[in-house]
PAVEXDO-22121 format. One line per field, with one value per residue: residue number from 1; residue in three letters; x, y, z of N, C-alpha, C, O in turn. Coordinates in steps of 0.02 Angstrom, whole numbers, always signed. Layout:
! PAVEXDO-22121
nr = [NUM|...]
rest = [ALA|...]
n_u = [X|...]
n_v = [Y|...]
n_w = [Z|...]
ca_u = [X|...]
ca_v = [Y|...]
ca_w = [Z|...]
c_u = [X|...]
c_v = [Y|...]
c_w = [Z|...]
o_u = [X|...]
o_v = [Y|...]
o_w = [Z|...]
! end
This chain:
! PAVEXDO-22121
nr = [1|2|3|4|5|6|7|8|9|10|11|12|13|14|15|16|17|18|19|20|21|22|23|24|25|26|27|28|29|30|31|32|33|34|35|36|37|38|39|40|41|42|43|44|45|46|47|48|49|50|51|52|53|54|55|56|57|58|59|60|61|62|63|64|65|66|67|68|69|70|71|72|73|74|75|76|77|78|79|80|81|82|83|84|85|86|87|88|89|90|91|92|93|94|95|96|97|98|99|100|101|102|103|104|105|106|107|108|109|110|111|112|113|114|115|116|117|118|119|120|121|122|123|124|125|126|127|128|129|130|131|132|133|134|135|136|137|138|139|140|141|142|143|144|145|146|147|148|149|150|151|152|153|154|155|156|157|158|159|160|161|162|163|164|165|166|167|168|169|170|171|172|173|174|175|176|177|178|179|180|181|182|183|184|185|186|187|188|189|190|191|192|193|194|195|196|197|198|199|200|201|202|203|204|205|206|207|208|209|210|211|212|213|214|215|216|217|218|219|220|221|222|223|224|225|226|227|228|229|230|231|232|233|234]
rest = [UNK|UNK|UNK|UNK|UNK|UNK|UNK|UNK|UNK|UNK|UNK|UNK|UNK|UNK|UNK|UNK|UNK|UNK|UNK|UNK|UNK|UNK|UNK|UNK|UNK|UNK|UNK|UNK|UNK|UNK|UNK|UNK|UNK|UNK|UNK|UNK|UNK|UNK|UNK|UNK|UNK|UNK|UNK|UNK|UNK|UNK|UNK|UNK|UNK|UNK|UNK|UNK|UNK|UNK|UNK|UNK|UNK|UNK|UNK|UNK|UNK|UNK|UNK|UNK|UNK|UNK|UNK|UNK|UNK|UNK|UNK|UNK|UNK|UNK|UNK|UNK|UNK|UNK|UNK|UNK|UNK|UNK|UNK|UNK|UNK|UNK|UNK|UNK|UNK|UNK|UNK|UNK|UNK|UNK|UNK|UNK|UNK|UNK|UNK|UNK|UNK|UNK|UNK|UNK|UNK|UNK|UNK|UNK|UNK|UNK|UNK|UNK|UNK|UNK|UNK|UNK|UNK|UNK|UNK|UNK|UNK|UNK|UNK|UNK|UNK|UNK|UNK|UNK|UNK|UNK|UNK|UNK|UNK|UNK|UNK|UNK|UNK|UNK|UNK|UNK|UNK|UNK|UNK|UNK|UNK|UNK|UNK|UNK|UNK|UNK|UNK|UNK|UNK|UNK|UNK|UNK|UNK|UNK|UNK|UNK|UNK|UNK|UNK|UNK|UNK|UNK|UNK|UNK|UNK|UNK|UNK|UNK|UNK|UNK|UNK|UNK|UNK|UNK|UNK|UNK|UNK|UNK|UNK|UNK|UNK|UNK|UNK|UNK|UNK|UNK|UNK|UNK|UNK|UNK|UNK|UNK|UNK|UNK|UNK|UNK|UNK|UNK|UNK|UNK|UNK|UNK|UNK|UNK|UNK|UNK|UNK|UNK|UNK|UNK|UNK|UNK|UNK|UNK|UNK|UNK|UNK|UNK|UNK|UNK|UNK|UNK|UNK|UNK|UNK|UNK|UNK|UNK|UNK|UNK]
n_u = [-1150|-1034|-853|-849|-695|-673|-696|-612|-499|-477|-507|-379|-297|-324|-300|-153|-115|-145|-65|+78|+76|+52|+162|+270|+241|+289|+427|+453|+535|+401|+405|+469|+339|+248|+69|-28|-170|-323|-408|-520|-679|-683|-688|-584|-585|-580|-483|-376|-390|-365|-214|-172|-187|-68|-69|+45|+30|-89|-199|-274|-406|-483|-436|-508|-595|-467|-406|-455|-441|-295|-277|-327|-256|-134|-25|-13|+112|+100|+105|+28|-37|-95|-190|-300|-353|-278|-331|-249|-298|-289|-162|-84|-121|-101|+37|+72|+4|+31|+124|+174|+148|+37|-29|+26|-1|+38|+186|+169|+87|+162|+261|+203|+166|+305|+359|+247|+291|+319|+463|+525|+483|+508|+577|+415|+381|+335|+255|+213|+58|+35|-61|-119|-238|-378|-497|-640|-611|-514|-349|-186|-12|+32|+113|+223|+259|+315|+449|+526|+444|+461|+613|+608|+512|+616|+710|+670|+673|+630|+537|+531|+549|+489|+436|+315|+148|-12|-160|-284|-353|-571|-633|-573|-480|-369|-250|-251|-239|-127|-59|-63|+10|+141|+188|+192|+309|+397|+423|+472|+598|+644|+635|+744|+855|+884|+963|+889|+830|+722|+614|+492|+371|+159|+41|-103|-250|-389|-434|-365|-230|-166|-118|-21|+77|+119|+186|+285|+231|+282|+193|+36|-134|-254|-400|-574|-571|-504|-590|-700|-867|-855|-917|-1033|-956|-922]
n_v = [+319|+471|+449|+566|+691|+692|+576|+497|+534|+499|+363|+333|+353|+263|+153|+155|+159|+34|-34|-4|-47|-183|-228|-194|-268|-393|-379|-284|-152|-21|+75|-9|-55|-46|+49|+13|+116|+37|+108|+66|+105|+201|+416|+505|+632|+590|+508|+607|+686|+593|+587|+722|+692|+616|+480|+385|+276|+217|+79|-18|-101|-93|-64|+36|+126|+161|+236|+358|+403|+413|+504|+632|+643|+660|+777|+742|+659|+497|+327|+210|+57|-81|-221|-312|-420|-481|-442|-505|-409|-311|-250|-157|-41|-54|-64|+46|+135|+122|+94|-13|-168|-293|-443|-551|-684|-765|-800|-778|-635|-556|-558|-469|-357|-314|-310|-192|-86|+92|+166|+269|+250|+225|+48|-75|-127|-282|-409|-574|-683|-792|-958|-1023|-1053|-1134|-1079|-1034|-914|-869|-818|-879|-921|-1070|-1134|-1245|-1223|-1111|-1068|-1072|-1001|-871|-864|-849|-732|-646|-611|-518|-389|-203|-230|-260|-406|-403|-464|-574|-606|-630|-686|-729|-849|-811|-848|-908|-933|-835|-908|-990|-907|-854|-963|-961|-838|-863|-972|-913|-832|-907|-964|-837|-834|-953|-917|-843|-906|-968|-875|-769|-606|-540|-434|-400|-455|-450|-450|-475|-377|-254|-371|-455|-382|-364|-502|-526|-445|-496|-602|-572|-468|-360|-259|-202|-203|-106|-75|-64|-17|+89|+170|+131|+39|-8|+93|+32|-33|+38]
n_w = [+579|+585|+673|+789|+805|+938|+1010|+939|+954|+1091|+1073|+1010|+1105|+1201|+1139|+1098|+1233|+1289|+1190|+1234|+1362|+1313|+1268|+1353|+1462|+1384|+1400|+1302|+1172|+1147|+1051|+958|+900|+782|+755|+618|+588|+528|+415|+326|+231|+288|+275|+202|+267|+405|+409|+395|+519|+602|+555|+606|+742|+745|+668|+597|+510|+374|+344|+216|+148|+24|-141|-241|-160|-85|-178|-181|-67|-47|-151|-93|+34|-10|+23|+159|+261|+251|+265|+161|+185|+110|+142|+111|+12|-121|-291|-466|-573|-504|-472|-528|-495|-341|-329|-388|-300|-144|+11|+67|+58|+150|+81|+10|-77|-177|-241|-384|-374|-312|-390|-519|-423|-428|-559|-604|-510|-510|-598|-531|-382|-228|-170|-146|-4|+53|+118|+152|+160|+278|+289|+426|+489|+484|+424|+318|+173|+229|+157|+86|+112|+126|+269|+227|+74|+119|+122|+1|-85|-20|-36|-184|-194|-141|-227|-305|-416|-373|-269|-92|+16|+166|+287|+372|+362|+455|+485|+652|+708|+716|+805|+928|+1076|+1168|+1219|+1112|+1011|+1029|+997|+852|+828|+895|+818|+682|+699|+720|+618|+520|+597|+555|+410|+412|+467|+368|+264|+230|+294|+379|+438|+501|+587|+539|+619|+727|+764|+821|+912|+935|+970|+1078|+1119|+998|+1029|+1120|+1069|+988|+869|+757|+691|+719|+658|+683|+676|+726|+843|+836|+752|+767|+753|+577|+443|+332|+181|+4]
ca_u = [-1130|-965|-861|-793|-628|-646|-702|-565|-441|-493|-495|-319|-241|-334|-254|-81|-107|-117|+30|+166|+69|+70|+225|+316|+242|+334|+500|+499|+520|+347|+435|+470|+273|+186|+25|-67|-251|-342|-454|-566|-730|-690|-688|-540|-573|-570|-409|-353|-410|-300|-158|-159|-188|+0|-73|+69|+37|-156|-204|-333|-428|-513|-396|-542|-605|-408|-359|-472|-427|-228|-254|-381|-221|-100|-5|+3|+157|+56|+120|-10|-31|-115|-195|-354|-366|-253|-344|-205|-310|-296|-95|-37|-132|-85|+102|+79|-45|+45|+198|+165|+63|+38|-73|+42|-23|+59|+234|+129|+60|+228|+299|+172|+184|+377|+351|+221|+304|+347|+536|+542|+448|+555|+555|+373|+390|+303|+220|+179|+28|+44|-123|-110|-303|-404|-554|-655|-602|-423|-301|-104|+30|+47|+202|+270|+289|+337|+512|+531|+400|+487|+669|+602|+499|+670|+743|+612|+676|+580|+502|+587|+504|+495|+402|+249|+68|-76|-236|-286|-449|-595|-682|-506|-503|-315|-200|-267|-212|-32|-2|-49|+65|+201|+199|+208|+380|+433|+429|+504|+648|+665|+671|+823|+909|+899|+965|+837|+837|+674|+634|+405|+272|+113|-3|-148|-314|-427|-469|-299|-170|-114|-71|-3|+130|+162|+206|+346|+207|+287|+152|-23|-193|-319|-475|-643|-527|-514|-636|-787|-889|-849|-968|-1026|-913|-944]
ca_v = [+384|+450|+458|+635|+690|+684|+504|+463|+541|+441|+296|+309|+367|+201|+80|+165|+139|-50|-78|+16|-93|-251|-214|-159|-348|-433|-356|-268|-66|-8|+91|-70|-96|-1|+60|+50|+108|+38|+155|+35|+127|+275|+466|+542|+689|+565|+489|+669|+687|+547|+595|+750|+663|+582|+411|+398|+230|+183|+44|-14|-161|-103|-28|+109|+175|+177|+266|+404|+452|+424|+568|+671|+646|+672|+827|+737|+610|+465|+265|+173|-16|-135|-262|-341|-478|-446|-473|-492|-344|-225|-265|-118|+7|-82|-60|+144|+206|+89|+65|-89|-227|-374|-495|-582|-738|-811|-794|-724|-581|-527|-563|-419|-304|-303|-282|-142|-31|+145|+151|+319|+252|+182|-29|-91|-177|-351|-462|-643|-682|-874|-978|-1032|-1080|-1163|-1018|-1007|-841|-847|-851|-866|-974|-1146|-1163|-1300|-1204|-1025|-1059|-1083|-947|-821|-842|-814|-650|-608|-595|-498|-305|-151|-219|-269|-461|-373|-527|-628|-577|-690|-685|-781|-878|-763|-862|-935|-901|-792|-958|-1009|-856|-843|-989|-967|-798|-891|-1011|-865|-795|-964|-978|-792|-861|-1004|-903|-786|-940|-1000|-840|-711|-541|-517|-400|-393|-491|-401|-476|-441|-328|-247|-419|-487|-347|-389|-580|-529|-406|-539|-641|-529|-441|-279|-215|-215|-167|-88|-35|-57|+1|+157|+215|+130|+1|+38|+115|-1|-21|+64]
ca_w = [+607|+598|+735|+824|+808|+1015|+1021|+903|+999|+1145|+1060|+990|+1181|+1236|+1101|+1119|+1301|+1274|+1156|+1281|+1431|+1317|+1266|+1405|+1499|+1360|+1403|+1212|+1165|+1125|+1014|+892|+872|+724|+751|+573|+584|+467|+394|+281|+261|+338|+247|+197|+338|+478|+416|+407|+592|+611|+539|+653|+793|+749|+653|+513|+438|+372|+323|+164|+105|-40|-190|-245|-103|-44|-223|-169|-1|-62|-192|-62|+63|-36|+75|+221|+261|+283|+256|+163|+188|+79|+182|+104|-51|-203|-363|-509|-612|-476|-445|-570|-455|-296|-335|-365|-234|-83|+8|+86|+44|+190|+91|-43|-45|-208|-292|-435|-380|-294|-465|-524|-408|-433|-599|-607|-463|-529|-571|-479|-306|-189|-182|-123|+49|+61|+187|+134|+206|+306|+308|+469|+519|+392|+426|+256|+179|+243|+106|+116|+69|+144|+280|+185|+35|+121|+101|-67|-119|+10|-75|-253|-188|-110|-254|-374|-410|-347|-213|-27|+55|+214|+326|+360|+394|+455|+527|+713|+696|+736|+878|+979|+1138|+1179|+1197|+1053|+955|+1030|+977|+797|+816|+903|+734|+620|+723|+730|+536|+515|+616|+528|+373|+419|+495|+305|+250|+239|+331|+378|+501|+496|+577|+551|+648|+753|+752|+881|+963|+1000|+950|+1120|+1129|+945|+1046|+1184|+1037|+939|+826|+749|+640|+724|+614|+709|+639|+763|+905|+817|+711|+821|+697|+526|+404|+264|+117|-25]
c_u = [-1054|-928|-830|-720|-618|-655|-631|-497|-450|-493|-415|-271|-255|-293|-200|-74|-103|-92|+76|+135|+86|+131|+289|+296|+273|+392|+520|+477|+448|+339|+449|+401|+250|+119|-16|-150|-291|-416|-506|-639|-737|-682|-636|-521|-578|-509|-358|-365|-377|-248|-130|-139|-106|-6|-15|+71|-45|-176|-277|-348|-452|-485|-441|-560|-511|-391|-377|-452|-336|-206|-286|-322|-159|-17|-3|+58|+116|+75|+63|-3|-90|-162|-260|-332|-335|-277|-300|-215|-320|-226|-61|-62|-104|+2|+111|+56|+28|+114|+215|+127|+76|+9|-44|+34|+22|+112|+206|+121|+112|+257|+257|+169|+273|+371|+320|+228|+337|+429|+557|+536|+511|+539|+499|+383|+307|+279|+218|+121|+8|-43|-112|-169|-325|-465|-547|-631|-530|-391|-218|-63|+24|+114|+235|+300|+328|+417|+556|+500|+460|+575|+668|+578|+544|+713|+704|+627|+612|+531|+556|+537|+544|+479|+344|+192|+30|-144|-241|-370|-494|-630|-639|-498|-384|-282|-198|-227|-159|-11|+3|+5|+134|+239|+212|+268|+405|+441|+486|+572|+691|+683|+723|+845|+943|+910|+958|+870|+782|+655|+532|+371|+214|+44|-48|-195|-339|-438|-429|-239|-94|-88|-15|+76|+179|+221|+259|+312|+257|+245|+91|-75|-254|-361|-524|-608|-515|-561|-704|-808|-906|-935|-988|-984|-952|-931]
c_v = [+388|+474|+536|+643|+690|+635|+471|+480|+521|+364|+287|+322|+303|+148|+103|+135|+77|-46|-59|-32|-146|-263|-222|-257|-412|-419|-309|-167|-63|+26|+69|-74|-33|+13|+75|+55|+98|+71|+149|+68|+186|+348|+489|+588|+642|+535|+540|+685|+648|+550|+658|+758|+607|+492|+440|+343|+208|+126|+20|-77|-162|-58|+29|+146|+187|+244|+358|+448|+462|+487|+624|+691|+667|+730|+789|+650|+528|+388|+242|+105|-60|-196|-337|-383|-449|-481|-459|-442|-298|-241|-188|-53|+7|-46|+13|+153|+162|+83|+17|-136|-302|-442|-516|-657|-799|-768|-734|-677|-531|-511|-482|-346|-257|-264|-218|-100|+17|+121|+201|+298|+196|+98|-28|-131|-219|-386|-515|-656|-767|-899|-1029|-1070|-1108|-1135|-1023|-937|-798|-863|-854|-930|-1022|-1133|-1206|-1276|-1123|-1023|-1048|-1037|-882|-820|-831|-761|-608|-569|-545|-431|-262|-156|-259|-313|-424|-408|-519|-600|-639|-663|-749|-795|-824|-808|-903|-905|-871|-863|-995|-966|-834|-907|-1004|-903|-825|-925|-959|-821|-839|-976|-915|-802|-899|-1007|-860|-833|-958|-943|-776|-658|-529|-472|-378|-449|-450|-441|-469|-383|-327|-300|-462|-439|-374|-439|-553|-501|-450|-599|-625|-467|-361|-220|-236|-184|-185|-39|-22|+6|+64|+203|+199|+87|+37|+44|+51|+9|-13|-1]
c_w = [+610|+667|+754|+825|+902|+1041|+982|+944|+1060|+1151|+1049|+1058|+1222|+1198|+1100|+1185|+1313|+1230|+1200|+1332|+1399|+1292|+1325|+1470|+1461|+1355|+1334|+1220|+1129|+1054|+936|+882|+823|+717|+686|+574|+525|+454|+336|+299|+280|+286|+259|+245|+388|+471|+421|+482|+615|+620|+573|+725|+818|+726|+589|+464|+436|+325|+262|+165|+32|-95|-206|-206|-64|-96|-210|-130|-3|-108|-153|+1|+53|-7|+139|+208|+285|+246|+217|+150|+166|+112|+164|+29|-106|-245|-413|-550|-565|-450|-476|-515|-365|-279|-345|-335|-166|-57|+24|+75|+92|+159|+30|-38|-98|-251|-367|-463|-361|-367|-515|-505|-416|-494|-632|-563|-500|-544|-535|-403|-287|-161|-131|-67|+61|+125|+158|+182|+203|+305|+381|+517|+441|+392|+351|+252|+173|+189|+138|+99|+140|+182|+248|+138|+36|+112|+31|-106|-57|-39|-155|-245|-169|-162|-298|-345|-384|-292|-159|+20|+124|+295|+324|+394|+409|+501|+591|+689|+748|+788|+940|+1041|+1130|+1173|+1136|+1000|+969|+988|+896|+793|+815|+837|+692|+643|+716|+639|+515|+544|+583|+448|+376|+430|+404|+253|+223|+290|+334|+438|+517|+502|+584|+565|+702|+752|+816|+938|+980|+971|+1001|+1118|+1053|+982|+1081|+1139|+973|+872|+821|+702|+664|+689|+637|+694|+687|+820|+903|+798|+741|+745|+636|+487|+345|+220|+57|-101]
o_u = [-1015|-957|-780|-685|-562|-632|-604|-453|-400|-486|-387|-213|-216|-258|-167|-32|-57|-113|+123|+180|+130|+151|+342|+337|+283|+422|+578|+434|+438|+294|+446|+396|+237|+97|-41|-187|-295|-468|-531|-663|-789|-659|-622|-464|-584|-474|-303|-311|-348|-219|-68|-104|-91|+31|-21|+94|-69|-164|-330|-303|-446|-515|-418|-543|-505|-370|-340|-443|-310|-151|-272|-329|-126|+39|+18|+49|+110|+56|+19|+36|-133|-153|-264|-284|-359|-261|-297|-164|-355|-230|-14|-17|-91|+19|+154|+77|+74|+160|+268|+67|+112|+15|-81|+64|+37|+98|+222|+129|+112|+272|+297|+168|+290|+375|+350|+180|+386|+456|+609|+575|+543|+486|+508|+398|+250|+302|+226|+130|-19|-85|-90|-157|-306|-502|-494|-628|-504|-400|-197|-87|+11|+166|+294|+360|+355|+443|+609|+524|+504|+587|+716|+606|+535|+742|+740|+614|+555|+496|+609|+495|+604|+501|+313|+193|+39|-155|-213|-418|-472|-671|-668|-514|-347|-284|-150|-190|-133|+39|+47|+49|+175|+294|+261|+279|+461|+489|+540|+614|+752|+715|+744|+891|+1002|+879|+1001|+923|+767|+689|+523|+347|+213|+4|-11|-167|-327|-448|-439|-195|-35|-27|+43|+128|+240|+271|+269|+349|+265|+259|+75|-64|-291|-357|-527|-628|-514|-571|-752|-777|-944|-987|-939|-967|-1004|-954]
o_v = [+343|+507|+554|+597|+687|+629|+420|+440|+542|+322|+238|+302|+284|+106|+51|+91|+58|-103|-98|-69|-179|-321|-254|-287|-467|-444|-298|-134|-103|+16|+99|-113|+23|-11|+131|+7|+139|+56|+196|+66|+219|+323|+499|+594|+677|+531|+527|+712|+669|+529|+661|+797|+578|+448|+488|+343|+185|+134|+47|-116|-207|-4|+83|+205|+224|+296|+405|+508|+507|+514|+678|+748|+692|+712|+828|+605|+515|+388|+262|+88|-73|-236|-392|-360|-401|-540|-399|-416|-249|-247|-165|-16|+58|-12|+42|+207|+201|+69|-7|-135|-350|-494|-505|-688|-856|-719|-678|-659|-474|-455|-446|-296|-198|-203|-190|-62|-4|+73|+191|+322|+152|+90|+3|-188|-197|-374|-494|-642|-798|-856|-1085|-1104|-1107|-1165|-1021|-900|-749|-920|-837|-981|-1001|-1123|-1192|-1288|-1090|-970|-1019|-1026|-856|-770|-809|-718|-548|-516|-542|-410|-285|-111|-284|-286|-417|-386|-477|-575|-691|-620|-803|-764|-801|-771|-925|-846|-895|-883|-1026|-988|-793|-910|-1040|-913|-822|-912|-972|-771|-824|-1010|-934|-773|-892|-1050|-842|-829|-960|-947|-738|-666|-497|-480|-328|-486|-411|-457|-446|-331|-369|-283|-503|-472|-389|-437|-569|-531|-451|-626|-659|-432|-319|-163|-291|-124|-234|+22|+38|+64|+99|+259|+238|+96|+85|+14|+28|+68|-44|+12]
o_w = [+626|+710|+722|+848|+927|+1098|+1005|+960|+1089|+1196|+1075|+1059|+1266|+1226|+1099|+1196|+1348|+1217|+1207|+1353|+1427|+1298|+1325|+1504|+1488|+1307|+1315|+1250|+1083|+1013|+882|+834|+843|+665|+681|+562|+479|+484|+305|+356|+287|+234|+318|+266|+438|+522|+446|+496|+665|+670|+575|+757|+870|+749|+551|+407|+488|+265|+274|+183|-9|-97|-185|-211|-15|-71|-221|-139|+30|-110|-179|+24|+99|-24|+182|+168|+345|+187|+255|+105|+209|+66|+193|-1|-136|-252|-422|-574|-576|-389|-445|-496|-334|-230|-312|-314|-156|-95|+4|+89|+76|+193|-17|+6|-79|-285|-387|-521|-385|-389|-544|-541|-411|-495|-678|-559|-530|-516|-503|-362|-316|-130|-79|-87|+71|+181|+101|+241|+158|+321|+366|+566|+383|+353|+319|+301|+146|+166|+193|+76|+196|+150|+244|+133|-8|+94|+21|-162|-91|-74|-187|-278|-170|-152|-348|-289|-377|-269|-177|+55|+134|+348|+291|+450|+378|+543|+585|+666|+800|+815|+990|+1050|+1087|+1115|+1113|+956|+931|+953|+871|+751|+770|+813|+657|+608|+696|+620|+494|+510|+576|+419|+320|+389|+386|+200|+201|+320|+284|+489|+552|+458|+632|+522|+745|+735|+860|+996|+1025|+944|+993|+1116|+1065|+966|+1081|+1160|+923|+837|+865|+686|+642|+686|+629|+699|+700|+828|+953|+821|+743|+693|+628|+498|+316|+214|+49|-157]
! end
């Protein structure tokens, strides 16, 4: 079932309402946090219901069902963000529909998307995404080697390494999952000290957005929280 544009706007005045509270208890502007809803699953008119409602960045997992609702949206100012599994034969589409993509997991595919970004569209902003748990499923580069893979994506035209994404293990109880955030700020740190500029952790979903906030997150991606349990994927 889908959901009401008056459930949805109830939902999104409740998850604003926790980021300025968990926000505002970690001393930080609420202001700095990015609300992208991710809209995996969902129909073009409810992301449009969205985007009325004042969502301006949405988030995707699945490149076709995204390519649809990006040309169906088309008229409205609307961020889209990348977020689910890059396969190397869907990189050339990746790099035109998107403006962000969080889930670069290997030198590679960065190397790809650089290469296949429009030369009109303005440079692709990046995430690396850290493996941080050893959860089947999870992908992401290795801390050991994020240094070394982050200053070659730094350098690669048309797109802009923007910082680090990760996932918190799905059954961790809250201290558990600060302190894999904490680790993934503590790395982002540790690449600017080593001369980076990074200025993006995008970390957290519906089920710890908050510890994610308490823990420097500036890009949270919430889906359930919004849209109510998604629809099957198509």
């Amino acid at each position: 079932m889908l959901i009401s544009p008056q459930n949805l706007a109830e939902n999104l005045r409740e998850v604003r309402f926790r980021i300025d509270r968990a926000a505002q208890s970690a001393g930080r502007d609420p202001a700095g946090i990015t609300l992208i809803a991710v809209s995996k699953a969902q129909p073009a008119e409810i992301v449009r219901v969205a985007a009325m409602l004042g969502v301006t960045d949405s988030g995707e997992n699945y490149l076709q069902e995204a390519q649809h609702k990006i040309e169906q949206l088309a008229d409205l100012p609307i961020r889209w963000h990348f977020i689910g599994r890059i396969q190397a034969n869907k990189t050339r589409a990746i790099a035109a529909y998107f403006d962000w993509v969080h889930s670069v997991a290997r030198v590679g595919l960065a190397r790809r998307l650089a290469e296949q970004r429009p030369a009109h569209a303005p440079p692709l902003n990046l995430c690396i995404q850290v493996a941080l748990t050893e959860e089947a499923g999870k992908g992401g580069l290795a801390p050991a080697v994020l240094a070394a893979a982050a200053a070659r994506i730094a350098q690669l035209p048309r797109v802009r390494l923007r910082g680090l994404m990760c996932l918190a293990p799905a059954q961790a109880d809250p201290s558990a999952r600060r302190r894999v955030f904490a680790r993934l700020r503590t790395l982002l740190q540790e690449l600017n000290a080593g001369g980076l500029s990074l200025d993006t952790l995008s970390m957290g979903m519906s089920a710890d957005f908050e510890e994610a906030i308490a823990e420097g997150a500036t890009h949270v991606r919430v889906g359930t929280s919004i849209f109510g349990e998604r629809r099957q994927a198509p």
